[in-house]
C-alpha positions in Angstrom: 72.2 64.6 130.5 68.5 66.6 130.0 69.1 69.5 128.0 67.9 72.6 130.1 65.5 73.9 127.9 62.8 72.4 125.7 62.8 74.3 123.0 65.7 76.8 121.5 64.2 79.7 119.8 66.1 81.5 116.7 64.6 85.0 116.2 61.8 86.6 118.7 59.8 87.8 116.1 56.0 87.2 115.3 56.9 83.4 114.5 59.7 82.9 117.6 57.5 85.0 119.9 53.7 83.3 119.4 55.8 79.7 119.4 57.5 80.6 122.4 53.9 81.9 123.7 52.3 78.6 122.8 54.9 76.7 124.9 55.5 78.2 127.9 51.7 78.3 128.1 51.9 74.4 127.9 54.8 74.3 130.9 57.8 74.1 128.5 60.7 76.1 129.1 62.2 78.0 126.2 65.1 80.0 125.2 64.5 82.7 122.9 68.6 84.1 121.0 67.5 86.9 119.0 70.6 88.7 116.9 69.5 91.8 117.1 69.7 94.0 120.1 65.9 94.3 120.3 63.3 91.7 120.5 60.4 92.0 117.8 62.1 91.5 114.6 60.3 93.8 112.2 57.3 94.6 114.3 59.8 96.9 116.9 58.5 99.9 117.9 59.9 102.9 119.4 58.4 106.0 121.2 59.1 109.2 119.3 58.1 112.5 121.0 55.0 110.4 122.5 54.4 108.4 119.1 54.4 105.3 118.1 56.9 104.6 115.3 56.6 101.2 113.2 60.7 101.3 113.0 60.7 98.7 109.9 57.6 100.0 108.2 53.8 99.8 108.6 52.2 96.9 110.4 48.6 96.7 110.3 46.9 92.8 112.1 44.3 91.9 109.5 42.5 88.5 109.6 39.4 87.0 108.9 40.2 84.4 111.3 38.1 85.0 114.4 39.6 82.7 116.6 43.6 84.4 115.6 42.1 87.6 116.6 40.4 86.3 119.7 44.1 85.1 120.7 45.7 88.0 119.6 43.4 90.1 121.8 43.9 88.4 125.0 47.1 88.9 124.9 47.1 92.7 124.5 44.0 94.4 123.5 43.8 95.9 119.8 42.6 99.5 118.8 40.8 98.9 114.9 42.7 100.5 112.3 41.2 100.7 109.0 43.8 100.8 106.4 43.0 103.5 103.6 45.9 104.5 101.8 47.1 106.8 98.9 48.7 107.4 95.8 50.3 110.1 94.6 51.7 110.8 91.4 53.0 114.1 90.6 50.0 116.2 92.3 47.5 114.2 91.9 46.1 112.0 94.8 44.5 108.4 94.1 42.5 106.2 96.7 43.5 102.5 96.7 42.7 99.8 96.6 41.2 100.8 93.0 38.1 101.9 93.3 35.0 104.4 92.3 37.1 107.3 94.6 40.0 106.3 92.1 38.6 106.3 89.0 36.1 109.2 89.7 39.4 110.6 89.9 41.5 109.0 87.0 38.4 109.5 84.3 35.9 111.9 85.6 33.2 109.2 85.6 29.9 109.2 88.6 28.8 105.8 88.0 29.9 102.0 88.2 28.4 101.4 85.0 31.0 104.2 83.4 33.6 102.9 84.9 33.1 99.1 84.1 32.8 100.5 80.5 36.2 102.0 80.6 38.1 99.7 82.4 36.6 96.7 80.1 37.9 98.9 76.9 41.1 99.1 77.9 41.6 95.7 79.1 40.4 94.3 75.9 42.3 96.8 74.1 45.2 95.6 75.5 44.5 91.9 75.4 43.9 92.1 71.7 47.7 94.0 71.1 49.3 91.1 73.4 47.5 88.4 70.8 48.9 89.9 68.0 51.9 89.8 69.3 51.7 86.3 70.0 51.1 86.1 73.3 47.8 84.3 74.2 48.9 84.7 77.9 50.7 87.3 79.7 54.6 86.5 79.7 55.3 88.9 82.5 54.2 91.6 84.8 53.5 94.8 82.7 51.6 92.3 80.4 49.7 91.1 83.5 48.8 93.9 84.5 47.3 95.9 81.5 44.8 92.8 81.3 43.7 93.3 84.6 43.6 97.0 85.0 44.2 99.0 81.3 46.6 101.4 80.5 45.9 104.6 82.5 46.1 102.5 86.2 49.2 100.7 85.0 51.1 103.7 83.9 50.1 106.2 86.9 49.7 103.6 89.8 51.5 100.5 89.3 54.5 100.5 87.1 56.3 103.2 88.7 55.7 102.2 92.2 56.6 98.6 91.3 59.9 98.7 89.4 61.1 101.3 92.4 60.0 98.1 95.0 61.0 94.9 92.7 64.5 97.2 91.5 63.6 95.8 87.7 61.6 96.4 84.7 58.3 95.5 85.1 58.7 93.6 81.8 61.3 91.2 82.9 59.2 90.4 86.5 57.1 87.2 86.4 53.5 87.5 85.5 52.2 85.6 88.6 53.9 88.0 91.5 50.8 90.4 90.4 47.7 87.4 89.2 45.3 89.8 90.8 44.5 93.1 91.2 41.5 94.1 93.4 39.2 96.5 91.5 35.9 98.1 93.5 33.0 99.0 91.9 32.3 100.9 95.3 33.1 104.1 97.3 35.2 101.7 99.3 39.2 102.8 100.4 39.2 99.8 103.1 42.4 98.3 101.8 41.6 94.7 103.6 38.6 93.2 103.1 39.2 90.9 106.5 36.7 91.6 108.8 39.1 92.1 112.0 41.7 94.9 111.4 44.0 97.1 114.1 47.1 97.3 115.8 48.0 96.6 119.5 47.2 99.4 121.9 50.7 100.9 122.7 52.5 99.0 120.0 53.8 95.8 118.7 56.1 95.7 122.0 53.8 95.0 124.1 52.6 92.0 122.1 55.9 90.7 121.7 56.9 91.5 125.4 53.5 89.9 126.9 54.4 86.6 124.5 57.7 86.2 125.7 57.1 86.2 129.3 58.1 83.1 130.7 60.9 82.5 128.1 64.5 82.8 128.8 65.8 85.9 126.3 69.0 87.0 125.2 69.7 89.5 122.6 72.7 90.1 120.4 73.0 86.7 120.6 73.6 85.1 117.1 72.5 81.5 116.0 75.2 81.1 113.0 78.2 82.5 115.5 77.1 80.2 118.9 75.4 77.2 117.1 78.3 74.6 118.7 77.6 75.8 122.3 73.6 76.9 121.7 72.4 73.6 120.3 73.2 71.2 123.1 71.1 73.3 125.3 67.4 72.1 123.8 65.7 69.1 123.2 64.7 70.9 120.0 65.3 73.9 117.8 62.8 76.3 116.4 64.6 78.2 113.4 63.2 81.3 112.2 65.9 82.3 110.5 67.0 82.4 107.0 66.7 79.2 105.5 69.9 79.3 103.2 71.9 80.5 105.6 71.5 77.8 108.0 72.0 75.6 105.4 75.8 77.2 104.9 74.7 78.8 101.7 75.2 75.5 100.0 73.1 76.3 97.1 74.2 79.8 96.7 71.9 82.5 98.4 68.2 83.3 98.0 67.2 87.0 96.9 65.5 89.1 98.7 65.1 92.8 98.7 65.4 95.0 101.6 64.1 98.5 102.3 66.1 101.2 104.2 64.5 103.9 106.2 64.6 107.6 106.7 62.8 109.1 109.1 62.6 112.4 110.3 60.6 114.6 113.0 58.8 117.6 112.0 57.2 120.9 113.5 53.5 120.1 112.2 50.6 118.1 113.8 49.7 116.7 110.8 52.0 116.5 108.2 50.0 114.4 105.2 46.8 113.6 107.0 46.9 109.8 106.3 49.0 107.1 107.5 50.1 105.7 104.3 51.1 107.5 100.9 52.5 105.9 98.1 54.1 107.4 95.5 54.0 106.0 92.4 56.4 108.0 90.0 59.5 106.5 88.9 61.1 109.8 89.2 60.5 109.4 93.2 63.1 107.4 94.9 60.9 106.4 97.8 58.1 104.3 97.6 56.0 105.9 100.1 55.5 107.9 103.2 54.6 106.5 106.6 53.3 109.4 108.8 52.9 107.2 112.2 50.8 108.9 114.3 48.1 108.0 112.3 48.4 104.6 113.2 47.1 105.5 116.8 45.7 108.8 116.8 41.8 109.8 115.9 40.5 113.1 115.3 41.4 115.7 117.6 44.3 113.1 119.1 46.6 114.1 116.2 47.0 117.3 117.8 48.0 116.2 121.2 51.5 116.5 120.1 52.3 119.5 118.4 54.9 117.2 116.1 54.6 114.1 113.7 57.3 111.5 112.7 57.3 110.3 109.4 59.0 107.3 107.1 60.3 107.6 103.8 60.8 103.6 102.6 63.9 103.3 99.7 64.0 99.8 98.6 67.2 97.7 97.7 68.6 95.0 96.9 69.7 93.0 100.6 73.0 92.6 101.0 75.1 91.2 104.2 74.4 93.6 107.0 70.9 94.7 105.6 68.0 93.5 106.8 65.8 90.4 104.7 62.6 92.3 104.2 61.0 90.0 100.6 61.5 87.2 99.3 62.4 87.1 95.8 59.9 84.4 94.5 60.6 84.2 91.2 61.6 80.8 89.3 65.5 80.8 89.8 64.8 81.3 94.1 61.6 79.4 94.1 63.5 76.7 92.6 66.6 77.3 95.1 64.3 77.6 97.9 62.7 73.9 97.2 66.2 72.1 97.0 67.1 74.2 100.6 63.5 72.9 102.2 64.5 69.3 100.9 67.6 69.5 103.2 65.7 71.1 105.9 63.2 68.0 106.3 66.9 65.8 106.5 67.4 67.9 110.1 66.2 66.7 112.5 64.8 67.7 116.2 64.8 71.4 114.2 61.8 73.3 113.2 61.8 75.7 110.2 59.0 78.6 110.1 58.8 82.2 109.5 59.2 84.1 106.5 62.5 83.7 106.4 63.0 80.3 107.2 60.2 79.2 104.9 61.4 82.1 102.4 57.7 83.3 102.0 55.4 86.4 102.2 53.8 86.2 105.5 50.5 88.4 106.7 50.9 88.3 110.5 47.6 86.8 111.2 49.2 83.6 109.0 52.1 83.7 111.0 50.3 83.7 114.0 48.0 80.4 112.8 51.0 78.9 111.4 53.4 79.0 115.0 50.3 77.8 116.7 49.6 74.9 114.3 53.6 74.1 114.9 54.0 74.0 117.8 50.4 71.8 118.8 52.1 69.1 115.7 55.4 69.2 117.9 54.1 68.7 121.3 51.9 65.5 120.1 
């Protein structure tokens, strides 16, 4: 008997959604189980006292990729958003990504030439210490990073801020999660240098919601729980999941870290002035503060509502019930992850993709490629 549907979907999220876009497009007929009670994954958004709130953090579409954004955009249009965040640490403010704003502020110097000067001084200063100590090349991240940057940036911007996201020493993280570190020798605190950047008009919703019209869609439905019945009902799966856990946790389980949110609703307009703030002191539990409107609003918008929402992000280690928010990509899971993938090719009539299925760091615009190239190599 001819299953009902062509393709299964596990997970309506950027992957799931733009695969299930793809097909129905193309006349196929798709069921979308998502195990949450929302569609969207990480992208959800909710209205907040006439605000848009990223519920699982900040999402800002960057691409270089004119014909993704060109996609994207007929779908739902996009309002440009030009990411520009901060640092703080203690009470002073920092502009990233690193740049003449930043170390104007870090070293009092006006010129590119100064701050080439200084940054080259403390780099060799500390390539020269690491030598002596027998280590032609960096052994791990703190290492890593005092090549790139020097001593001043790594204390007050980096070390902090990533032992609070990573939950370790920076001297026991792998040198390669932080190989580069953009540094500007311009007045420039555009955080992407793609050349399209924004967010939908109205939210991620209505992206997700415009890409999954024509698909079948049932929420709180869960994959692991209802494979037996689910399975039968497509010619073919598209898994979006997480890998290992399909897999029955064979191997033992892949590490990620998850983030947990606090959010709160305050009697101000404008309660930081930017969207994003990080801050970068261990002594801070947070990583940073999401103020949302700011994602949406311009100018004199802010103050259309007299209130603002904002975000503090704590990250964690994921366990059961948390959310999988990034994948732990050192040696011990990378290694994990490649005897998993080895299995996955072994299943057949299933398609693996997503960050979680292909236990990787996704940027959307990626994802969106990625689903797209899928799904054309499956419908040859």
């Amino acid at each position: 008997m001819k299953p009902e549907y062509d393709y299964l979907i596990v997970g309506s999220g950027l992957y799931g959604a733009t695969f299930a876009w793809c097909a129905t497009r193309a006349g196929k007929r798709c069921l979308v189980v998502e195990r949450r009670r929302h569609t969207g994954g990480n992208l959800r958004c909710e209205n907040v006292e006439d605000i848009v709130v990223h519920r699982y953090g900040a999402h800002i579409f960057h691409t270089s990729d004119r014909e993704v954004w060109d996609t994207v955009n007929s779908i739902v249009p996009f309002r440009s958003f030009i990411n520009s965040p901060l640092a703080r640490y203690g009470d002073e403010l920092y502009n990233l990504p690193f740049n003449m704003n930043t170390f104007c502020r870090m070293w009092g110097c006006t010129s590119p030439a100064e701050a080439q000067a200084i940054l080259n001084s403390q780099r060799e200063a500390e390539t020269a210490r690491q030598i002596a100590a027998g280590h032609a090349e960096p052994t791990n991240l703190e290492e890593q990073a005092l090549r790139l940057v020097g001593r001043d940036i790594y204390e007050k911007l980096i070390k902090g801020y990533t032992e609070k996201q990573w939950g370790r020493p920076c001297a026991e993280l792998p040198a390669f999660i932080i190989r580069r570190l953009p540094v500007r020798l311009t007045f420039d605190n555009n955080y992407f240098d793609d050349t399209y950047q924004g967010i939908p008009e109205g939210g991620y919703n209505r992206l997700i919601d415009r890409m999954l019209e024509g698909s079948e869609v049932w929420t709180g439905c869960d994959y692991a729980c209802h494979r037996g019945e689910l399975r039968p009902k497509a010619s073919a799966v598209v898994y979006t999941g997480a890998i290992d856990e399909y897999l029955g946790y064979c191997h033992g389980r892949l590490d990620y870290r998850s983030v947990r949110f606090e959010s709160e609703i305050l009697p101000v307009a404008n309660w930081q002035g930017n969207a994003v703030v990080n801050y970068t002191a261990a002594d801070i539990p947070f990583t940073r503060i999401i103020e949302h409107k700011h994602f949406t609003m311009r100018g004199d918008e802010v103050h259309r509502t007299p209130v603002t929402v904002i975000s503090r992000e704590y990250p964690s280690e994921w366990e059961d019930g948390a959310e999988r928010c990034y994948p732990v990509n050192d040696l011990r899971n990378t290694t994990l992850y490649d005897r998993y993938a080895a299995m996955a090719v072994q299943e057949h009539g299933v398609i693996f993709g997503g960050r979680l299925a292909e236990f990787r760091y996704y940027d959307m615009d990626d994802v969106v490629a990625k689903a797209i190239k899928d799904f054309c190599h499956a419908a040859k």
